[in-house]
TORTIPA-233283 format. One record per residue (C-alpha): chain; residue number from 1; x negated, y, z; residue in three letters. Coordinates in nm, 4 decimals, always signed. Each point is the difference from the previous one (the first is absolute). Example, Ala and Ser with C-alpha at 12.3 -4.5 7.8 and 13.67 -1.06 7.14 Angstrom:
% residues 2
['A', 1, [-1.2300, -0.4500, +0.7800], 'ALA']
['A', 2, [-0.1370, +0.3440, -0.0660], 'SER']
% end
This chain:
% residues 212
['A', 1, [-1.7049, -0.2483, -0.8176], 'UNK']
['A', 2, [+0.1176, +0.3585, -0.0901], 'UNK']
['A', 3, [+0.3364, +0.1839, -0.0271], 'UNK']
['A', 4, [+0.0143, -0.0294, -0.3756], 'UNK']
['A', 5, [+0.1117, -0.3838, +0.1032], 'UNK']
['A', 6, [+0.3436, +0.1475, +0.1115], 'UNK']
['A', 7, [+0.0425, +0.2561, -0.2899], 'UNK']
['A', 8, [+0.2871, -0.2650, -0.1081], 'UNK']
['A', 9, [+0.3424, -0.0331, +0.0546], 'UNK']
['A', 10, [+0.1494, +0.0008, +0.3488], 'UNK']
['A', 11, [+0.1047, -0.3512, -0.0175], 'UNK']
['A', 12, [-0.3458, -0.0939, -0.1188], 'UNK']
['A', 13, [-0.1693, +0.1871, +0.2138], 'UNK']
['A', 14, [+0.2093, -0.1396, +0.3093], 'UNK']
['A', 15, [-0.1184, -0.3225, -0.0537], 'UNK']
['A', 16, [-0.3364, +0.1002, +0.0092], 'UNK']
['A', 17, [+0.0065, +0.1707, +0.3561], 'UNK']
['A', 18, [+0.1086, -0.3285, +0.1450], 'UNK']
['A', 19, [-0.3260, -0.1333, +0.1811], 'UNK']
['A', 20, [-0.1624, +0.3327, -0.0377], 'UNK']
['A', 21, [-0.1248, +0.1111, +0.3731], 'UNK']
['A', 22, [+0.0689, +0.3688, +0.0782], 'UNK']
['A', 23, [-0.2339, +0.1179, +0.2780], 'UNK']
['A', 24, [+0.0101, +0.2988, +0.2040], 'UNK']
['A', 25, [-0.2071, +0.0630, +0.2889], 'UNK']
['A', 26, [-0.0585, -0.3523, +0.2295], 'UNK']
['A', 27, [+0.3340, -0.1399, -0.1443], 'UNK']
['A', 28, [-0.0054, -0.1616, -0.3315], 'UNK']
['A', 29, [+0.3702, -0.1951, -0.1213], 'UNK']
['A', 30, [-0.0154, -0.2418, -0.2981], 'UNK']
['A', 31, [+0.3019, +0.0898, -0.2311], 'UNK']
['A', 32, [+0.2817, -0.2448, +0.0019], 'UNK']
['A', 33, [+0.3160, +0.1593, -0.1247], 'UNK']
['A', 34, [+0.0663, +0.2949, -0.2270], 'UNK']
['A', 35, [+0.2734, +0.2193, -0.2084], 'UNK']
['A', 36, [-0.1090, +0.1095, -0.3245], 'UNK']
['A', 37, [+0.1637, +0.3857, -0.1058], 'UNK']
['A', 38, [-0.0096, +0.1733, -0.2976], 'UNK']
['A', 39, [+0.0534, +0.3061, -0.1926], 'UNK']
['A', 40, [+0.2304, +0.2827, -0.0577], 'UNK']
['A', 41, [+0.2772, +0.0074, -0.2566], 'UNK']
['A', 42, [-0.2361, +0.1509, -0.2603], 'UNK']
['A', 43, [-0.3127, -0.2769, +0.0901], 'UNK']
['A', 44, [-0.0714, -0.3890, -0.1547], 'UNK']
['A', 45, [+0.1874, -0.1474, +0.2980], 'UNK']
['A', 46, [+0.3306, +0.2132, +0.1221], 'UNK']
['A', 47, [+0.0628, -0.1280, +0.3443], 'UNK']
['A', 48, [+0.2527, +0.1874, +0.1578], 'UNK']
['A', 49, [-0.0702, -0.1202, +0.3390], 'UNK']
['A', 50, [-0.3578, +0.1263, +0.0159], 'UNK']
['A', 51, [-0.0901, +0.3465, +0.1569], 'UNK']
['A', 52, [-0.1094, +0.1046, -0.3595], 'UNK']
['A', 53, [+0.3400, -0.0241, -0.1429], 'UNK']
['A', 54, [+0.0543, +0.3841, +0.0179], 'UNK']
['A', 55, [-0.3301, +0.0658, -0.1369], 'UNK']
['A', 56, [-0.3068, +0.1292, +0.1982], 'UNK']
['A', 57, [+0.0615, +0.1641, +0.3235], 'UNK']
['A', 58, [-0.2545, +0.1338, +0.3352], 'UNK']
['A', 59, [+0.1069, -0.3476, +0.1378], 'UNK']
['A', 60, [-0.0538, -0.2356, -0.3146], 'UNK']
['A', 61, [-0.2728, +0.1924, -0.1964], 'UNK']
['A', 62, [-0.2636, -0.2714, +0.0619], 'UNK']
['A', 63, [+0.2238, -0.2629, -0.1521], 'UNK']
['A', 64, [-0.1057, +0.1989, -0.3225], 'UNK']
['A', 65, [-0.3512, -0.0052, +0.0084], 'UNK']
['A', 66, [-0.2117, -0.2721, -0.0811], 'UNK']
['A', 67, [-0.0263, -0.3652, +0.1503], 'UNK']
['A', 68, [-0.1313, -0.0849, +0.3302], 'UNK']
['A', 69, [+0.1129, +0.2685, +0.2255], 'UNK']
['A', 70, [+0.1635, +0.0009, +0.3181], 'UNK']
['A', 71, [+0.3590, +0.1557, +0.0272], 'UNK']
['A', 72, [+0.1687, -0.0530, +0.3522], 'UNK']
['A', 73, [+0.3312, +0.1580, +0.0974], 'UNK']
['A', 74, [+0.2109, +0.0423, +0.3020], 'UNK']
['A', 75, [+0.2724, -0.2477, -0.0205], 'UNK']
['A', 76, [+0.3617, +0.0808, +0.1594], 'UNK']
['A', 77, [-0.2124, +0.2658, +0.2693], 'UNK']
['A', 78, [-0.1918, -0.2705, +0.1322], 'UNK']
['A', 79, [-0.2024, -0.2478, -0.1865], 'UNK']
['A', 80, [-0.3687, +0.0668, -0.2083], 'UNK']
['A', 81, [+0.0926, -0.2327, -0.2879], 'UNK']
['A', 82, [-0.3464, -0.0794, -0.2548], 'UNK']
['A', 83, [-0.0077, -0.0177, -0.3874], 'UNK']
['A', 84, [-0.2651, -0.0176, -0.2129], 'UNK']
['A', 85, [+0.0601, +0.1989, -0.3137], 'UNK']
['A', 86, [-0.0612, -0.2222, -0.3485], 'UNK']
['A', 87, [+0.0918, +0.0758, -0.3889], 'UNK']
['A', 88, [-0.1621, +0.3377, -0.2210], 'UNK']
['A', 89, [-0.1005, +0.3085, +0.1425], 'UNK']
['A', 90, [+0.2664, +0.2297, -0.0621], 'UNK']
['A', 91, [+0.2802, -0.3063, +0.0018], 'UNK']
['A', 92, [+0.1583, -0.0908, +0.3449], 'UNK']
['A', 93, [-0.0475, -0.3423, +0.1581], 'UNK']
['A', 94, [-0.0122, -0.1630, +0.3156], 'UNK']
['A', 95, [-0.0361, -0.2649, +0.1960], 'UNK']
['A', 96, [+0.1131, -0.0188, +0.3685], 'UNK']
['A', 97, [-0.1953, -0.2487, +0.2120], 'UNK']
['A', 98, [+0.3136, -0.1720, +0.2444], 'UNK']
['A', 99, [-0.2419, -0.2414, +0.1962], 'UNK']
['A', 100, [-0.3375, -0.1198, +0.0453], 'UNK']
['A', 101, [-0.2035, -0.2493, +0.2271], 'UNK']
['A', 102, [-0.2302, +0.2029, +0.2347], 'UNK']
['A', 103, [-0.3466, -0.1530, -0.0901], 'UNK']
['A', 104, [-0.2015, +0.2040, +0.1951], 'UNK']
['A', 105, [+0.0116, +0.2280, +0.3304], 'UNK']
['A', 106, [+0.2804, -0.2195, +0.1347], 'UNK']
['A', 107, [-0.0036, +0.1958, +0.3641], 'UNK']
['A', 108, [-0.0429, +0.3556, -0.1139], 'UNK']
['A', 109, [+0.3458, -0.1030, -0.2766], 'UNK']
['A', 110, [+0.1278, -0.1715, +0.3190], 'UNK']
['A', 111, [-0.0526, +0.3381, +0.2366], 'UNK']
['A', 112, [+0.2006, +0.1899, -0.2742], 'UNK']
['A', 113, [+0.2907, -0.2437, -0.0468], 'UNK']
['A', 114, [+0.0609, -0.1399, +0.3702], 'UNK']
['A', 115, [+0.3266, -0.0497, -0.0681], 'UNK']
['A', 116, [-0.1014, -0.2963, -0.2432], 'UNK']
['A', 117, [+0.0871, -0.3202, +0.1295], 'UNK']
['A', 118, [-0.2168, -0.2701, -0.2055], 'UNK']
['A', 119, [-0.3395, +0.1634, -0.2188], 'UNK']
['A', 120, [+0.2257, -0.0984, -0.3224], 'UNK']
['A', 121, [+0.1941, +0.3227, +0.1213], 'UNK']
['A', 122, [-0.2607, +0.2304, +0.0497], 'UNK']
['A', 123, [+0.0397, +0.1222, -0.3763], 'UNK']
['A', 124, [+0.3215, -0.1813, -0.1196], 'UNK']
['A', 125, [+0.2612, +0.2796, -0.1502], 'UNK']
['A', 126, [-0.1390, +0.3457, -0.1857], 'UNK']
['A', 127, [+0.0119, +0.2109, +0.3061], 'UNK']
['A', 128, [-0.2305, -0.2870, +0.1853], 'UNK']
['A', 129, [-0.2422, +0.0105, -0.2519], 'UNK']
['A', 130, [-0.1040, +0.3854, +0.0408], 'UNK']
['A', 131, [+0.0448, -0.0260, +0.3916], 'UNK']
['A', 132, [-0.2382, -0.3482, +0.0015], 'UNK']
['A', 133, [-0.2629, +0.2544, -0.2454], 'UNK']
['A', 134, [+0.0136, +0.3152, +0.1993], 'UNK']
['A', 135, [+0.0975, +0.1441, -0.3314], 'UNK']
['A', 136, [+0.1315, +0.3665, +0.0351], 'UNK']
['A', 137, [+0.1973, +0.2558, -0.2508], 'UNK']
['A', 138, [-0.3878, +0.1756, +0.0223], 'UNK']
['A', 139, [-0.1166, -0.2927, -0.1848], 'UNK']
['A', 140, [+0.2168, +0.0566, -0.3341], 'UNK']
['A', 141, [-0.1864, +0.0285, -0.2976], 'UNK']
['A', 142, [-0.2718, -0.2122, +0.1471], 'UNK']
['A', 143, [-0.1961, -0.1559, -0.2918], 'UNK']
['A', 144, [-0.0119, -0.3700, +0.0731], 'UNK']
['A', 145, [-0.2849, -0.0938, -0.2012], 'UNK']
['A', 146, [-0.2163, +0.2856, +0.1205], 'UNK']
['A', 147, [-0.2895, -0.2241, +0.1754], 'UNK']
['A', 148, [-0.0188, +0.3392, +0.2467], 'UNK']
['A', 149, [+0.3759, -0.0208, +0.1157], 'UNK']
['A', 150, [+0.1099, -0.0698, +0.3537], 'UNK']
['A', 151, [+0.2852, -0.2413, -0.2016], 'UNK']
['A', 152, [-0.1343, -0.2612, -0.2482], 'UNK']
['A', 153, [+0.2105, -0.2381, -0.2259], 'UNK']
['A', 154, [-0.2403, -0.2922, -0.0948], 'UNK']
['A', 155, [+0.2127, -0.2137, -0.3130], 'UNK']
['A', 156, [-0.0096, -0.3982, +0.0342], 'UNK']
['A', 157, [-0.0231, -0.2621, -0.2634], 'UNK']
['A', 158, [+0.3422, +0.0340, -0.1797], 'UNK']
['A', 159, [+0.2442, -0.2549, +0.1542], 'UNK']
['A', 160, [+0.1514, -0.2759, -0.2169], 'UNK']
['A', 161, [+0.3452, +0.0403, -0.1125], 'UNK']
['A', 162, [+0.1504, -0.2797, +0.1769], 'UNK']
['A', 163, [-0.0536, +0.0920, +0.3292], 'UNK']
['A', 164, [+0.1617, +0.4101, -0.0397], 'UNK']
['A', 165, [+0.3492, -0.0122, +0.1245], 'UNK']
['A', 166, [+0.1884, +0.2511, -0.1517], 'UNK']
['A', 167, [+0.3315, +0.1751, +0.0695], 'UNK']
['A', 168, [+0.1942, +0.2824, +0.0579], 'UNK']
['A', 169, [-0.1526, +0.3519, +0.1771], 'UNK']
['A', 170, [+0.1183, +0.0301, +0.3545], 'UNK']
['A', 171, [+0.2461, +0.2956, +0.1270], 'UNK']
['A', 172, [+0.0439, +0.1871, -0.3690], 'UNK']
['A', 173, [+0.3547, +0.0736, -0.0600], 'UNK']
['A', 174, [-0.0713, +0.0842, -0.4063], 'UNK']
['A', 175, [-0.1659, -0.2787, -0.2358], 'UNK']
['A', 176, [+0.0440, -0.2414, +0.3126], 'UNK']
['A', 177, [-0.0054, -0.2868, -0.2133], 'UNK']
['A', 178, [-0.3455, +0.0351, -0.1883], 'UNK']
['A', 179, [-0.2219, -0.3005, +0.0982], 'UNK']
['A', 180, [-0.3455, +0.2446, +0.0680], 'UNK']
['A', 181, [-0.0474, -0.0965, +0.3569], 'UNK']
['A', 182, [-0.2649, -0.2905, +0.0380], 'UNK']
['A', 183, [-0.1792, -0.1700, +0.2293], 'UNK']
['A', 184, [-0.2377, -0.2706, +0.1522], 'UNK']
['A', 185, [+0.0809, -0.2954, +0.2093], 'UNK']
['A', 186, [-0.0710, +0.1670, +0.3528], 'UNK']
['A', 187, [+0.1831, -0.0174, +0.3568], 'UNK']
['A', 188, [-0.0689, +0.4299, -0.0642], 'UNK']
['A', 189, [+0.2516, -0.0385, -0.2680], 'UNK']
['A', 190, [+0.3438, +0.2306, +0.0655], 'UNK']
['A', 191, [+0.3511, -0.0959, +0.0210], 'UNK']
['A', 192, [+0.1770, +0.1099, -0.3237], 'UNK']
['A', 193, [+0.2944, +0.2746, +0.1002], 'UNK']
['A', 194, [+0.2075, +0.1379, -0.2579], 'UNK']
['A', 195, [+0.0969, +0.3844, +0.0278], 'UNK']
['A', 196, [+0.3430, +0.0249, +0.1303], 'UNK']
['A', 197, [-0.0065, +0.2645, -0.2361], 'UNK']
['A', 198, [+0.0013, -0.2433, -0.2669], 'UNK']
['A', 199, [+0.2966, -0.2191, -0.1868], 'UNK']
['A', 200, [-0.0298, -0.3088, +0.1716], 'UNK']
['A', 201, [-0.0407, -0.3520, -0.1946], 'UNK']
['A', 202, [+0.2864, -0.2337, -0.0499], 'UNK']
['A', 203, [+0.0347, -0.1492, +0.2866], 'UNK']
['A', 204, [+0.0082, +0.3228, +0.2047], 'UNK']
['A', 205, [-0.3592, -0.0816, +0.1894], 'UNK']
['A', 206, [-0.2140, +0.3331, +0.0770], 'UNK']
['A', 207, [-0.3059, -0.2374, +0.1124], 'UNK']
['A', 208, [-0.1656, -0.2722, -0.1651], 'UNK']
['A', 209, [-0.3461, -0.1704, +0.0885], 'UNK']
['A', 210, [-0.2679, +0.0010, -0.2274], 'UNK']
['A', 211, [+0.0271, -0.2283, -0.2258], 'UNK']
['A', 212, [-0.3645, -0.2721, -0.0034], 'UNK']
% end
């Protein structure tokens, strides 16, 4: 399996991240959960809640270069969060992985989270995810597909339909209501919050589980 599998559309290529394992080092997390991003106003997929929406940037070049590269960001000062970037070279896209099952080096993930209180924990939420890897801002760019990289994403059999959940991204405040967050049945899965930034629904509620 190659990059050229998630030169697609984010949505697309969302789905087929879930069950992919993402290794770095002794640690290696199957992928559970994910939020598909897309392009700039002037791209195939205007998402105004991606990084790319202003166009390329020092911060979200990567997301304009071609599938299957790693672009991690520092998330409110604090968290590492992981993407992988999907779509055209030269078109932004990416996916962010939210949560994964650790799979493999379960004490060296466990040394680096100790504040995790069950192993469904240890890489449950964006900022878990890098922290449960290792992953640093040094790693951006990394080529995932490279067989010589310290990070390696290794694709699964694509996952049937029926069992993708599939609802809103978590925390944007713009396009809060497109459906491109999906995931697997997993105890890793995360809590759905809605930005407070964000119009709430109906009935006033900011939080809402994900839906099975």
């Amino acid at each position: 399996m190659s990059a050229q599998e998630l030169a697609v559309d984010p949505p697309t290529a969302a789905r087929r991240l879930l069950g992919a394992t993402l290794s770095s080092g002794p640690v290696a997390v199957r992928i559970v959960e994910v939020e598909a991003y897309g392009s700039d106003p002037a791209g195939p997929w205007p998402d105004p809640a991606a990084h790319s929406w202003p166009g390329p940037t020092a911060r979200n070049a990567v997301m304009f270069g071609p599938a299957g590269r790693l672009y991690v960001y520092r998330s409110y000062g604090i968290h590492l969060c992981v993407n992988v970037t999907i779509g055209f070279d030269g078109i932004a896209g990416a996916v962010l992985v939210r949560a994964g099952e650790v799979v493999d080096g379960i004490d060296a993930a466990r040394a680096r989270r100790p504040a995790a209180r069950t192993d469904a924990d240890l890489a449950r939420g964006p900022g878990n995810v890098g922290s449960a890897l290792g992953i640093s801002l040094s790693d951006y760019g990394t080529e995932l597909f490279d067989p010589f990289s310290g990070i390696r994403l290794q694709l699964a059999k694509p996952v049937r339909a029926a069992e993708i959940g599939v609802g809103p991204r978590v925390g944007v405040s713009v396009a809060e209501e497109v459906p491109w967050r999906f995931w697997l049945p997993s105890p890793a899965v995360s809590v759905y919050r809605r930005s407070p930034r964000a119009p709430q629904d109906a009935a006033g509620r900011k939080d809402v589980p994900p839906q099975r």
